[in-house]
C-alpha positions in Angstrom: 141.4 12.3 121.5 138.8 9.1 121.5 138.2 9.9 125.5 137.1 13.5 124.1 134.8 12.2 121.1 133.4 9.5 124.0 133.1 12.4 126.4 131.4 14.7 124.2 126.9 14.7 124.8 124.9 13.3 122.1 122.2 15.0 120.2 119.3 14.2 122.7 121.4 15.7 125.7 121.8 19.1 123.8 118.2 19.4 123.0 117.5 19.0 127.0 119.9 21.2 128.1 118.7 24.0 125.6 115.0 23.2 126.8 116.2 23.5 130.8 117.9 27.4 129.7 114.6 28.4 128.2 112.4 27.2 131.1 114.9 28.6 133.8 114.9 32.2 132.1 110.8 32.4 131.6 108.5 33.4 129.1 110.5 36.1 126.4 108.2 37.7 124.0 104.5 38.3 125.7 101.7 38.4 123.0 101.7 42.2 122.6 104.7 42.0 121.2 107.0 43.6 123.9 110.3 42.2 125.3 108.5 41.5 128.6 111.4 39.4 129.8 113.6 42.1 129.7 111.9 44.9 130.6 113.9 47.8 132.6 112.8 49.1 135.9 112.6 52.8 136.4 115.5 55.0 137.0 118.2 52.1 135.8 119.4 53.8 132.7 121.7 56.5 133.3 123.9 58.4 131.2 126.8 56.4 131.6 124.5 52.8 130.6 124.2 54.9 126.8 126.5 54.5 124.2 126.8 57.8 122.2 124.1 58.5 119.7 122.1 55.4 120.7 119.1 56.7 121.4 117.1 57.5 118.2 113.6 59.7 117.5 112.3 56.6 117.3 113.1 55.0 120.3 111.2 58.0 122.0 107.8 57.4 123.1 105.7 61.5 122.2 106.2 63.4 124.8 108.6 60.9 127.3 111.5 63.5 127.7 110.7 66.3 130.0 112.3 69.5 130.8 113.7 67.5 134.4 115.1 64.3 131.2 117.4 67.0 129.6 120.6 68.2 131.1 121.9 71.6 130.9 122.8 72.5 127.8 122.1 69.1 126.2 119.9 69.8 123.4 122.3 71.9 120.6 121.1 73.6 117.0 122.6 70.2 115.3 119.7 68.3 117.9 116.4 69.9 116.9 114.7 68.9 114.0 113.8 71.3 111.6 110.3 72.7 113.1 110.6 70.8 116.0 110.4 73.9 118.6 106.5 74.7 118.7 104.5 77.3 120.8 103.7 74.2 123.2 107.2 73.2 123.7 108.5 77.1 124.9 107.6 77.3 128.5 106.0 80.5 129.3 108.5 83.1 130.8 111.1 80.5 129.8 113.2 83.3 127.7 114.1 85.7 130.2 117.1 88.4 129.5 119.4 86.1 131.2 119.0 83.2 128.4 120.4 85.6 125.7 123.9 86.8 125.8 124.6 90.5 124.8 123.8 91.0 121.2 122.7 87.5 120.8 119.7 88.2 118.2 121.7 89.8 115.6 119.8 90.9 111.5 121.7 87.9 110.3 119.7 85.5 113.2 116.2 87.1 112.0 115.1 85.0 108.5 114.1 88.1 105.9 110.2 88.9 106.6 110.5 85.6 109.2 108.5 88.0 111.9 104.9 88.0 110.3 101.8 89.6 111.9 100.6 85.4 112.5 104.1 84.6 114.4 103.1 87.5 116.7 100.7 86.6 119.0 98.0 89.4 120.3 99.1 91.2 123.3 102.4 89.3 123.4 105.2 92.5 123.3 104.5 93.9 126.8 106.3 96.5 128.5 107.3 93.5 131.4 109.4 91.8 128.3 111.6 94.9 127.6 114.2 95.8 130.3 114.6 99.6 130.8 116.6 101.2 127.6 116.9 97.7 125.9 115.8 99.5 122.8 118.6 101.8 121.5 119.1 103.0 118.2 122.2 100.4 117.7 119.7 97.8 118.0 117.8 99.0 114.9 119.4 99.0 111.1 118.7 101.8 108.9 115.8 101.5 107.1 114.3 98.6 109.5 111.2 99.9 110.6 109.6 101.3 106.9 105.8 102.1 106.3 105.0 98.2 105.6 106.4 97.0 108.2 103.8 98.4 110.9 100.1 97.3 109.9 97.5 100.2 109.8 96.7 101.2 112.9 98.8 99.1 114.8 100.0 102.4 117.2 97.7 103.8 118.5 97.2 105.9 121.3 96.2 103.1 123.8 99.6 101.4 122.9 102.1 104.5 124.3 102.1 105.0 127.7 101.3 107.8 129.0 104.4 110.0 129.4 105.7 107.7 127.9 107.5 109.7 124.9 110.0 112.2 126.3 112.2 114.8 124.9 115.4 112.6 125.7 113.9 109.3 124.1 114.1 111.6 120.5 117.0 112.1 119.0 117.3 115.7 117.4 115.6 116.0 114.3 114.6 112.4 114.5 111.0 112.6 114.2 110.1 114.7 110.6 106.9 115.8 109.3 107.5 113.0 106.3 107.8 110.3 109.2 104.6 111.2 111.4 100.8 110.2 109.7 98.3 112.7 109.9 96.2 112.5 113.8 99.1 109.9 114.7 100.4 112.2 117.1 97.9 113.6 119.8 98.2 115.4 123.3 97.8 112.4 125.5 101.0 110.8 123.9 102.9 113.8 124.3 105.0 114.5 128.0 105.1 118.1 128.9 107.8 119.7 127.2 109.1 117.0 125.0 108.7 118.7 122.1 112.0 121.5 122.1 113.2 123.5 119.3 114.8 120.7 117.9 112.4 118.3 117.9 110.4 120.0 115.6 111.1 120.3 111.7 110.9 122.9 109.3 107.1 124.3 108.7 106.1 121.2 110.8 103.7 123.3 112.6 100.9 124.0 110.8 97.4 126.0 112.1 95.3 122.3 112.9 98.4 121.2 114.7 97.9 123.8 118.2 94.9 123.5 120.4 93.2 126.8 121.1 95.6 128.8 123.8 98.3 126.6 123.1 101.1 129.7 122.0 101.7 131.4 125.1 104.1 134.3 125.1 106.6 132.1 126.4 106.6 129.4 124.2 107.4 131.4 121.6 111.2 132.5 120.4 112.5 136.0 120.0 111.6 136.7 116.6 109.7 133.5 115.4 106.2 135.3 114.2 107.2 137.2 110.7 105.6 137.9 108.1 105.4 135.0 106.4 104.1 133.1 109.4 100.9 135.0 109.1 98.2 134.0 106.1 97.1 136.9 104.5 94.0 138.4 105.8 94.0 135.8 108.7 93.8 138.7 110.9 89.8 139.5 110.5 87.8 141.8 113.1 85.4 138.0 113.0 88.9 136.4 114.5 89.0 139.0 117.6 86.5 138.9 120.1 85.1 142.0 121.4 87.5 143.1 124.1 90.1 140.4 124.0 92.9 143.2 123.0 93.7 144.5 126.5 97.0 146.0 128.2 97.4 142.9 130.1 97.9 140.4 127.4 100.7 143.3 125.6 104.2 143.4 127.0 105.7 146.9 127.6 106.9 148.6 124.6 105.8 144.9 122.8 104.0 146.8 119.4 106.7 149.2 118.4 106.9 151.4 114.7 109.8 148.2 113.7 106.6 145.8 114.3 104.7 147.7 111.8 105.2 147.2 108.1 105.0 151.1 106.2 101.4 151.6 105.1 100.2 148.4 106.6 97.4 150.0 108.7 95.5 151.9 106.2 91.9 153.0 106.7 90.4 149.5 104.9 92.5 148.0 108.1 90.4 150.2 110.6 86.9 149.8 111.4 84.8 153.5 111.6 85.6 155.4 114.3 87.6 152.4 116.1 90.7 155.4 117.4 89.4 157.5 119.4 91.2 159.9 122.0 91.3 156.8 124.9 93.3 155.0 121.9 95.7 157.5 121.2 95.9 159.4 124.2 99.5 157.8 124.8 101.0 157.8 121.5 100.7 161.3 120.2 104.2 162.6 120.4 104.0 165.7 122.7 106.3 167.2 125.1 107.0 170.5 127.2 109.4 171.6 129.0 110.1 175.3 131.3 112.4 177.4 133.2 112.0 178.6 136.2 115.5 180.5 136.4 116.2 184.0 134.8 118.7 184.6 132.0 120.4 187.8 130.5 120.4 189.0 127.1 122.8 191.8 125.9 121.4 194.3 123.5 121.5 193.3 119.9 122.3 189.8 120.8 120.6 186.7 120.6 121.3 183.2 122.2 119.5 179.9 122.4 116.9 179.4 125.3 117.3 176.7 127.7 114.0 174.5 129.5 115.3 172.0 131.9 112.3 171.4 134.0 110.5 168.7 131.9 106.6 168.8 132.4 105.5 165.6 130.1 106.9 163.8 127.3 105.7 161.2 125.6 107.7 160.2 123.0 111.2 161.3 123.8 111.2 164.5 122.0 112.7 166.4 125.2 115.8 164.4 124.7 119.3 165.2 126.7 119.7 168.8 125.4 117.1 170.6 127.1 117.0 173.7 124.5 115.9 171.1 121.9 112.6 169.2 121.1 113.2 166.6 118.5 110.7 164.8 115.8 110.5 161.2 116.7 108.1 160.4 113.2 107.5 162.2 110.3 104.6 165.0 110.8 103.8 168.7 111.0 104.0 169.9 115.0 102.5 172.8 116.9 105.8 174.6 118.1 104.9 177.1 121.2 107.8 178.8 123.4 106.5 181.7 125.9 109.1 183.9 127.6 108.3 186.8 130.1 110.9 189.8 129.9 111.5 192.4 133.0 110.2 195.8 133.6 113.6 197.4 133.4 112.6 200.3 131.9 115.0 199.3 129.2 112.5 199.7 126.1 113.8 198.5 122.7 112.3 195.7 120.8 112.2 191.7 121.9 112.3 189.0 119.4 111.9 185.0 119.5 112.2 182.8 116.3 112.3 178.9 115.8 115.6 177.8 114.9 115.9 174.1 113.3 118.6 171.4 113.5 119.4 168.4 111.4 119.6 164.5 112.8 123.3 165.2 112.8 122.2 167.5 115.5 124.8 169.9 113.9 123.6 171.1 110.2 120.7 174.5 110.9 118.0 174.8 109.1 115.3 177.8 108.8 112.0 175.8 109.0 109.4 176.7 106.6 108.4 179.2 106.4 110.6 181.2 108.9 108.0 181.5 112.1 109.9 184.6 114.4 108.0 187.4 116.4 109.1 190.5 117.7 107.5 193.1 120.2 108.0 196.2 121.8 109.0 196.1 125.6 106.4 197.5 128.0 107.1 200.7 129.6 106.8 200.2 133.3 105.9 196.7 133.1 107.0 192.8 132.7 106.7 191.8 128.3 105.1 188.4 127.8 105.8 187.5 124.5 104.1 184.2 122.8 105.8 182.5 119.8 103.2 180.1 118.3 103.6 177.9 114.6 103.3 174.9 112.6 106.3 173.4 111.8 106.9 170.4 109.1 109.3 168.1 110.6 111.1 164.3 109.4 111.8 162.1 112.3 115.2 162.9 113.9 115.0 166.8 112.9 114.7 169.5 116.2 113.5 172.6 116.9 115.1 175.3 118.8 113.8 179.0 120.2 116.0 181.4 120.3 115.7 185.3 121.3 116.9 188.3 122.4 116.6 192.5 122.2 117.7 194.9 120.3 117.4 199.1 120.7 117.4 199.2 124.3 118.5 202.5 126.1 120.7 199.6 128.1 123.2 197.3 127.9 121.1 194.5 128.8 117.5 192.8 130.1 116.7 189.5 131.3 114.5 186.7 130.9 112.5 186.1 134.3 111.8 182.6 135.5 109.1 183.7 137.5 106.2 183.3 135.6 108.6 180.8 134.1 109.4 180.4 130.1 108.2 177.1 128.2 108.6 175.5 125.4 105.8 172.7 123.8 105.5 171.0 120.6 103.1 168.4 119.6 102.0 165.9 116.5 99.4 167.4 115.1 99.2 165.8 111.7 101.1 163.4 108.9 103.6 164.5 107.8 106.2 164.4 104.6 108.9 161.0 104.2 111.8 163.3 102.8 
């Protein structure tokens, strides 16, 4: 123990060894403060040379870790600072579809009214960001996009691609007349044919909504223009251009009676001496009919007369029983049959009458009054006899001639079909409802 205590330095030896250390290991703090001494060369701090959670904000210098500094995945929510991600520090393009994992942005990741028109910068939602069909209607919640949530004019026409708006993209019934802002929709944002049947809503059409020519005959449904579609007195001879009636534009058979409301072409509806004979050359119910074949009639009996050979008929009134003409409308009718009897020599008398049926096509009736003629035969030549009247008539109700002779010195006489026998009723007038 007294060899140690001799052994150990004295005070002045300390002091020099302390002054050799300092001189051996150089100058340690420079005048601007930093550990110059000390100071790291680049490169030799790796990940494994930091202790977790050693390096503080303010041990950074602004701006000293770059994108190539952070590993994948390094930099968690619990990392950023509150407003620490700025536009600058978002690499453009840097949020691709292949950063966010399916139905990563959820309503509960989106702050209420966090996306304002500022955070939104001009130009910045372009069709390149959106993948095709990334917006479904699973992606939106009820109610999301209201009338405040889209600035005044903020869709416009220059914003929808052309074509862009199809029949498919539209659910059925989707698109209302409450939803759609008057002008909103116009013809360049429409594709052809996306608006169907369905796509359209009750009344949604009105008369400012259809460019001129736009309903063609095949755009519109079986039954779709009724009354009601019509505004009274819309229909002005000011709205029809001289001419613009003509057959082409009608469809066969297209303006039928059922087309026609009772009394809704009265006289105030025609302009003076607008029907004329080229008008109603086609519509005037008229028919005749003949036979060219000879029949027998026994003394004192009569029978119906047939006429098979149809000459014209323009209304149907020569129907499938060819000894009948039938009213197709209400009216009074010229009724003619003429029949030429043979020179047999036979004398006596020959008669014709008209002879009426219900629209059972069963029940007789006598018209009124009773139109019937009856001649004496020729002696030693052929009778022509001529039955001629006016007959009032309902629509459905026939007419048929019948005749025969009586007080022959014979049994019986014919009707020749050489001139042949005819039988011709026309309209000729209005005529009773009951």
């Amino acid at each position: 123990m007294e060899k140690l205590m001799r052994a150990r330095p004295s005070p002045s030896m300390a002091v020099a060894l302390v002054a050799l250390f300092v001189a051996l290991a150089g100058t340690a703090i420079g005048a601007d403060g930093n550990n110059v001494g000390t100071r790291l060369p680049p490169n030799s701090v790796g990940s494994a040379q930091l202790k977790p959670s050693a390096v503080t904000a303010s041990d950074i210098k602004p701006a000293a870790v770059t994108s190539g500094k952070l590993k994948e995945d390094a930099v968690t929510a619990g990392k950023i600072k509150p407003g620490a991600v700025t536009t600058q520090a978002v690499a453009p393009g840097s949020i691709s579809s292949t950063a966010l994992t399916s139905a990563a942005i959820t309503a509960a990741k989106i702050a209420p009214r966090a996306v304002t028109e500022a955070a939104v910068a001009p130009g910045s939602i372009g069709s390149t960001a959106l993948t095709s069909s990334a917006i479904t209607a699973a992606k939106i919640a009820p109610g999301a996009v209201s009338e405040d949530k889209i600035a005044d004019g903020a869709v416009n026409e220059a914003k929808v691609a052309p074509a862009a708006i199809t029949a498919a993209k539209i659910q059925s019934g989707a698109v209302t007349a409450s939803r759609i802002a008057a002008g909103a929709v116009t013809s360049a944002s429409l594709a052809d044919s996306a608006v169907t049947d369905t796509k359209l809503a009750p009344a949604s059409v009105g008369p400012l909504s259809l460019a001129a020519d736009a309903v063609t005959e095949s755009k519109l449904a079986a039954g779709a223009v009724t009354e009601t579609k019509v505004a009274p007195a819309s229909i002005s001879t000011g709205k029809i251009k001289d001419a613009a009636i003509k057959p082409s534009l009608l469809d066969t058979g297209a303006v039928t009676s059922s087309k026609i409301d009772a009394a809704a072409v009265t006289s105030g509806k025609l302009a003076e001496k607008v029907v004329g004979t080229q008008q109603i050359a086609d519509t005037v119910p008229s028919a005749s009919a003949s036979n060219s074949g000879s029949s027998t009639r026994n003394n004192g009996s009569f029978s119906v007369l047939h006429f098979p050979g149809e000459l014209f008929d323009t209304a149907n009134l020569h129907g499938a029983a060819d000894y009948r003409m039938t009213a197709p409308v209400n009216g009074i009718y010229q009724v003619t049959a003429v029949a030429t009897w043979a020179n047999d020599g036979c004398g006596g008398n020959r008669s014709l009458e008209i002879d009426g049926r219900e629209a059972d096509n069963v029940t007789p009736f006598l018209p009124s009054p009773f139109i019937s003629n009856t001649i004496l035969a020729n002696a030693g030549a052929t009778t022509t006899q001529t039955l001629s009247g006016m007959v009032k008539l309902t629509a459905g109700q026939s007419v048929e001639i019948w005749g025969g002779a009586a007080g022959m010195s014979c049994g019986s006489t014919s009707i020749l079909g050489s001139p042949a026998s005819s039988l011709t009723m026309t309209w000729v007038a209005p005529g009773p409802s009951s």
